[in-house]
DRENMAR-694719 format. One record per residue (C-alpha): residue number from 1; z, x, y. Coordinates in steps of 0.1 Angstrom, whole numbers, always signed. Example, Ala and Ser with C-alpha at 12.3 -4.5 7.8 and 13.67 -1.06 7.14 Angstrom:
% residues 2
<site><num>1</num><zz>+78</zz><xx>+123</xx><yy>-45</yy></site>
<site><num>2</num><zz>+71</zz><xx>+137</xx><yy>-11</yy></site>
This chain:
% residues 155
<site><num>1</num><zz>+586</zz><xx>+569</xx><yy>+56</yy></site>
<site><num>2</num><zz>+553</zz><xx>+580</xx><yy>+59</yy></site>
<site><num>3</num><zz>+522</zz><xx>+564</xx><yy>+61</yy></site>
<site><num>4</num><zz>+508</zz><xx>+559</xx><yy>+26</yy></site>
<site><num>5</num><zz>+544</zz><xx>+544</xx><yy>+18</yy></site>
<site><num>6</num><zz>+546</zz><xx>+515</xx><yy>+43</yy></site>
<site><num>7</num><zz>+507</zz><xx>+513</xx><yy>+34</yy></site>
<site><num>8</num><zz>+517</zz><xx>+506</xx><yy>-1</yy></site>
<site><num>9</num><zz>+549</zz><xx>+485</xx><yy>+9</yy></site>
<site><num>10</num><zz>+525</zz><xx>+463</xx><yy>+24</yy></site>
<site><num>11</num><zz>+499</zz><xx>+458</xx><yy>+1</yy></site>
<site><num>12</num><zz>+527</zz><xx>+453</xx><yy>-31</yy></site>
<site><num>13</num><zz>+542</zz><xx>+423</xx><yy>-6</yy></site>
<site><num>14</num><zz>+508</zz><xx>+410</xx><yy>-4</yy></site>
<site><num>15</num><zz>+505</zz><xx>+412</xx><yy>-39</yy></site>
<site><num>16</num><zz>+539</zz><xx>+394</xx><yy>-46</yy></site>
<site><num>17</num><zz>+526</zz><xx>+364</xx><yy>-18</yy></site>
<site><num>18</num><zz>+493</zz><xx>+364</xx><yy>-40</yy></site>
<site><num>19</num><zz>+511</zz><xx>+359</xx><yy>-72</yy></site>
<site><num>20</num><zz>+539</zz><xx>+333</xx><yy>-60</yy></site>
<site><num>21</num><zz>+506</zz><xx>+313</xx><yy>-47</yy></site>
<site><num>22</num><zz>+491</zz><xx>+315</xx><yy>-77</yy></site>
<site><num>23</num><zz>+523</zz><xx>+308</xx><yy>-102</yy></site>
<site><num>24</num><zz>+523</zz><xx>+273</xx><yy>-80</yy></site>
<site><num>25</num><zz>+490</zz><xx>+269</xx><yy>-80</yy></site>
<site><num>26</num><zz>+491</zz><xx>+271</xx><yy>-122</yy></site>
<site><num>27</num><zz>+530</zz><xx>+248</xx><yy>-123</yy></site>
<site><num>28</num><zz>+507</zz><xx>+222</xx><yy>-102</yy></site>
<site><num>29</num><zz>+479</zz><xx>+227</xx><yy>-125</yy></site>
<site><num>30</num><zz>+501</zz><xx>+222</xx><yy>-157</yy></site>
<site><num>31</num><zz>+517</zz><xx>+195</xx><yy>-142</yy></site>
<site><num>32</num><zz>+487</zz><xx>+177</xx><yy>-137</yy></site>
<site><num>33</num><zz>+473</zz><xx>+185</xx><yy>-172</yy></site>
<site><num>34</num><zz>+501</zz><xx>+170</xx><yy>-184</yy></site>
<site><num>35</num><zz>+500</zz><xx>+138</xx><yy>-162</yy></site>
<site><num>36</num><zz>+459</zz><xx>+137</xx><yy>-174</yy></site>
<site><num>37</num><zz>+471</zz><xx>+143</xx><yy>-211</yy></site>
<site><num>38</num><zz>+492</zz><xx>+113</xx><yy>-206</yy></site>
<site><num>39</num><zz>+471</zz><xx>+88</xx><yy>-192</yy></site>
<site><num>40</num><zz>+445</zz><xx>+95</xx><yy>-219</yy></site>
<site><num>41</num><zz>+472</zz><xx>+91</xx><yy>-242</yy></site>
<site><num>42</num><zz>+482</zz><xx>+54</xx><yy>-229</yy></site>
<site><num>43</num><zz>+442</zz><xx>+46</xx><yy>-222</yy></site>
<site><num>44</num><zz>+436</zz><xx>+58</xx><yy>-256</yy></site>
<site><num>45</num><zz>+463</zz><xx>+31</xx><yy>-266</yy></site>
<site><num>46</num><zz>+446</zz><xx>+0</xx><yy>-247</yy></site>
<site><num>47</num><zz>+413</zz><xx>+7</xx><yy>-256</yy></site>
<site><num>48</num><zz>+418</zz><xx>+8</xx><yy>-291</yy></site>
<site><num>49</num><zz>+429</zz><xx>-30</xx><yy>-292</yy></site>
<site><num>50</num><zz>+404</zz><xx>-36</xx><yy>-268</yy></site>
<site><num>51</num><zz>+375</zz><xx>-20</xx><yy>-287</yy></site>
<site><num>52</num><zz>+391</zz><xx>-44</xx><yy>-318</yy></site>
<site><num>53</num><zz>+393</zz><xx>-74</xx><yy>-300</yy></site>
<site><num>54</num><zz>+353</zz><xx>-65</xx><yy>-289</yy></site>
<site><num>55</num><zz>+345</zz><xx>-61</xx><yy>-328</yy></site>
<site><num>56</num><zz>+360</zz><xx>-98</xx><yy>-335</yy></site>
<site><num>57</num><zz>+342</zz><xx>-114</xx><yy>-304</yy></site>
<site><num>58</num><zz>+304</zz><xx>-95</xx><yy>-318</yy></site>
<site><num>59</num><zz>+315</zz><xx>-102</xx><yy>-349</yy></site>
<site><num>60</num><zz>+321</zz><xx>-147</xx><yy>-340</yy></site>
<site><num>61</num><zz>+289</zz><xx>-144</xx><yy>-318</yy></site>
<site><num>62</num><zz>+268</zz><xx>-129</xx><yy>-349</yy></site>
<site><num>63</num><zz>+279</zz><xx>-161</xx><yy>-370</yy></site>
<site><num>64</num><zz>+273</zz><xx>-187</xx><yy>-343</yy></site>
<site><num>65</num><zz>+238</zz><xx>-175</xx><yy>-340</yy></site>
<site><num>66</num><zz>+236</zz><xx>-176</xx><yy>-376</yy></site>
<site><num>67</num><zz>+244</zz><xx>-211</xx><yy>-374</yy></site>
<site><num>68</num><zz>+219</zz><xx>-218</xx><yy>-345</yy></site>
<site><num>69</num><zz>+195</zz><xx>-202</xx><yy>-367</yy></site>
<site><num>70</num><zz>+199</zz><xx>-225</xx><yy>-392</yy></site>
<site><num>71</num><zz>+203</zz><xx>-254</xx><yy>-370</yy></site>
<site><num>72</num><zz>+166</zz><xx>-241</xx><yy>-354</yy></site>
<site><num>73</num><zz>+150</zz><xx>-242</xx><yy>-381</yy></site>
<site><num>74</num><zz>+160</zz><xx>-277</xx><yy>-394</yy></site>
<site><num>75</num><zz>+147</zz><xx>-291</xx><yy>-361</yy></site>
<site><num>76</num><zz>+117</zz><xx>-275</xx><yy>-363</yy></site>
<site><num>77</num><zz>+113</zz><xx>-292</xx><yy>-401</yy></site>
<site><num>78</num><zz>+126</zz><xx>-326</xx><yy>-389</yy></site>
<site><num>79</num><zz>+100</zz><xx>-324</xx><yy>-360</yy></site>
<site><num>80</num><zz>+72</zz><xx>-314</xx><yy>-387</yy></site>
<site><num>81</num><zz>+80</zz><xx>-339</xx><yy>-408</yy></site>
<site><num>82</num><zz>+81</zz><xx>-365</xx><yy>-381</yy></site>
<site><num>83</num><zz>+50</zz><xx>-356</xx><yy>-366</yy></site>
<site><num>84</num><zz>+34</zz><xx>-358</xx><yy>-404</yy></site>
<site><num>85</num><zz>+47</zz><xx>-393</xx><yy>-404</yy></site>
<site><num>86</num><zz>+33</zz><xx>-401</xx><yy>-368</yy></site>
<site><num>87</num><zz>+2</zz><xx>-394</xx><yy>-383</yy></site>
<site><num>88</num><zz>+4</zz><xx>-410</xx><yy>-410</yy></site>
<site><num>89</num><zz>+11</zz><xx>-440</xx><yy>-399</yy></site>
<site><num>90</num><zz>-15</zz><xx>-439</xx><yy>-371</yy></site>
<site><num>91</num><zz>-41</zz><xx>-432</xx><yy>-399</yy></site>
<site><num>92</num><zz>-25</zz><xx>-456</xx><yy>-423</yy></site>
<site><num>93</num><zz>-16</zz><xx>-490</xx><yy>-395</yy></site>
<site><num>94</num><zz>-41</zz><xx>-478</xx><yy>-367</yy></site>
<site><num>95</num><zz>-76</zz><xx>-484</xx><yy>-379</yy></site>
<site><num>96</num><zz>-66</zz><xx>-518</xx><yy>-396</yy></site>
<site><num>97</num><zz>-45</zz><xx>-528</xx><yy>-363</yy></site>
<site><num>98</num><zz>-76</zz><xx>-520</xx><yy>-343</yy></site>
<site><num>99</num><zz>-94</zz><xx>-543</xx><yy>-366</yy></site>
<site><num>100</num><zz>-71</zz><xx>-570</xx><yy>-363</yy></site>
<site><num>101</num><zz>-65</zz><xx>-570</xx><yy>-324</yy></site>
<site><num>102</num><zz>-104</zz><xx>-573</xx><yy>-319</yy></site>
<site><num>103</num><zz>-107</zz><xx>-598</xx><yy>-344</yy></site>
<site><num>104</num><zz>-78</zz><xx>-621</xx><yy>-326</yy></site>
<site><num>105</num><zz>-100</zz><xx>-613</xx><yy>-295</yy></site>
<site><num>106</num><zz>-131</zz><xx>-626</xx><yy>-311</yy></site>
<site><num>107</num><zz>-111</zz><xx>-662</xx><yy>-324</yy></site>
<site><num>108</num><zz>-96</zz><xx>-666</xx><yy>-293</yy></site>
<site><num>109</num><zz>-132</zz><xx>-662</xx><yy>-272</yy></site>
<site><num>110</num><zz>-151</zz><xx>-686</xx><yy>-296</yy></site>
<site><num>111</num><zz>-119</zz><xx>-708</xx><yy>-293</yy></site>
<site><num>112</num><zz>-120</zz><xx>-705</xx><yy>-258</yy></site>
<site><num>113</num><zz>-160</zz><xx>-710</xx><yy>-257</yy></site>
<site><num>114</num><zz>-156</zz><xx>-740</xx><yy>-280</yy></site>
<site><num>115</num><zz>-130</zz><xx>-763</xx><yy>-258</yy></site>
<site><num>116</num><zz>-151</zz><xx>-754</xx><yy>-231</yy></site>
<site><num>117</num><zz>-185</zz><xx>-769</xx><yy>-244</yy></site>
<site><num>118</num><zz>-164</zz><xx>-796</xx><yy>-254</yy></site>
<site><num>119</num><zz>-156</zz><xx>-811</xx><yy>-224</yy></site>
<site><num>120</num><zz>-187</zz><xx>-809</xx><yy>-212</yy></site>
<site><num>121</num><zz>-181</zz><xx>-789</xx><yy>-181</yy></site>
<site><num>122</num><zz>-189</zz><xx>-757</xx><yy>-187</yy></site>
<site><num>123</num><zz>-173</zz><xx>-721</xx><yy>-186</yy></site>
<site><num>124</num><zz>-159</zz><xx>-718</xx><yy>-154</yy></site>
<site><num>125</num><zz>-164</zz><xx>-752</xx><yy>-136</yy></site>
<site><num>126</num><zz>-138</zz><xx>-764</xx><yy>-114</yy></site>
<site><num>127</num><zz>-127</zz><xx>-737</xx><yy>-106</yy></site>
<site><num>128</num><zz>-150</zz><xx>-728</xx><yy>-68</yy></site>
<site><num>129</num><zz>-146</zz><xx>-755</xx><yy>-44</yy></site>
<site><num>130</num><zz>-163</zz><xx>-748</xx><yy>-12</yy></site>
<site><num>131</num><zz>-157</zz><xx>-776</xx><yy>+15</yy></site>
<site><num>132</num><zz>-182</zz><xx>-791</xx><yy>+31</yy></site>
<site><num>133</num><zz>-210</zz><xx>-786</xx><yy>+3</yy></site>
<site><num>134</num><zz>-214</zz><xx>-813</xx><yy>-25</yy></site>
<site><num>135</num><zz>-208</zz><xx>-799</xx><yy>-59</yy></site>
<site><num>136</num><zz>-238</zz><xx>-795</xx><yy>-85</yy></site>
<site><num>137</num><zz>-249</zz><xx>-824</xx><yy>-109</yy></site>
<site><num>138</num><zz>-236</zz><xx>-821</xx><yy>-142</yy></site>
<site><num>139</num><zz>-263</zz><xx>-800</xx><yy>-163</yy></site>
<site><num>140</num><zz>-260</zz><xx>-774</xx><yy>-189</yy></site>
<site><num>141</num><zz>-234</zz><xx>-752</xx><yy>-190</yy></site>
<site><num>142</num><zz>-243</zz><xx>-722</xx><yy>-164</yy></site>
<site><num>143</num><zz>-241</zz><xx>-689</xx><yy>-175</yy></site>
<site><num>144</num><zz>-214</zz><xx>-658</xx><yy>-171</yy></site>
<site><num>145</num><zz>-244</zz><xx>-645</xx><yy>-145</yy></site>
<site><num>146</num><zz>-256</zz><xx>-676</xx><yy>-127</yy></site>
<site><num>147</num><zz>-219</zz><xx>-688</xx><yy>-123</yy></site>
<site><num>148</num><zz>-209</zz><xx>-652</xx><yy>-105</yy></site>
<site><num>149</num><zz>-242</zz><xx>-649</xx><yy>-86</yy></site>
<site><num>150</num><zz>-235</zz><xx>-683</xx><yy>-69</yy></site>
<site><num>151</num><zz>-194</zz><xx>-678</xx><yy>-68</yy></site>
<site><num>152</num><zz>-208</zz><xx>-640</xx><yy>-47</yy></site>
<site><num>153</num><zz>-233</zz><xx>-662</xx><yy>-27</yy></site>
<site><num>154</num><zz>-214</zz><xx>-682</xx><yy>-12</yy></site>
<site><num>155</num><zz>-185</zz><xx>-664</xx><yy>-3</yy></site>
């Protein structure tokens, strides 16, 4: 054998390595096509049930927000409506209730001002007693003023 033929022996055994590395590498790579193909296949097949199951659950939360919608927007006309009536009836009862509440104040001072002149004692007598001092004479009635100007004096 000569040169050039163990040359070329050598290179055609590399060559037959080379292709039994690649006819693996291409059996592994079909093999794992196939095991890819397949688990799209069954992820394909859980998804889809899934992705129907999503649809219901979008589809349930769009009608309860319909229904809190609706629900919102009768609230807001209840509260109108009872804030309308608030004011109505402050407008309505509150003047006339004002009106009222200082004339029972007014009654109840002259009523007040009338058992007091009375009895002859005056608004307010009786009511400081300082110990040691001899109380005033009965005179007229003193006054709101002179009664707290003498009530501050003394104390």
């Amino acid at each position: 054998m000569s040169g050039a033929e163990v040359a070329g022996l050598i290179v055609a055994v590399f060559w037959a390595i080379l292709v039994s590395f690649l006819a693996v590498a291409l059996v592994r790579l079909a093999q794992t096509l196939k095991k890819a193909g397949r688990l799209v296949t069954e992820v394909t097949e859980q998804a889809v049930p899934l992705l129907g199951e999503a649809t219901a659950a979008v589809r349930s939360a769009h009608v309860q927000l319909d229904r809190v919608d609706t629900i919102t927007a009768d609230v807001q006309e209840v509260t109108a409506n009872a804030s309308a009536l608030s004011t109505t009836v402050a407008s309505t009862l509150g003047g006339p209730l004002v009106k009222v509440a200082a004339f029972g104040y007014g009654v109840r001072q002259a009523v007040g001002r009338q058992n007091e002149t009375g009895r002859g004692t005056g608004r307010g007598a009786g009511r400081t007693v300082i110990i040691g001092k001899t109380p005033p004479a009965a005179g007229p009635a003193p006054t709101r003023r002179g009664l707290l100007r003498r009530t501050r004096g003394k104390g």
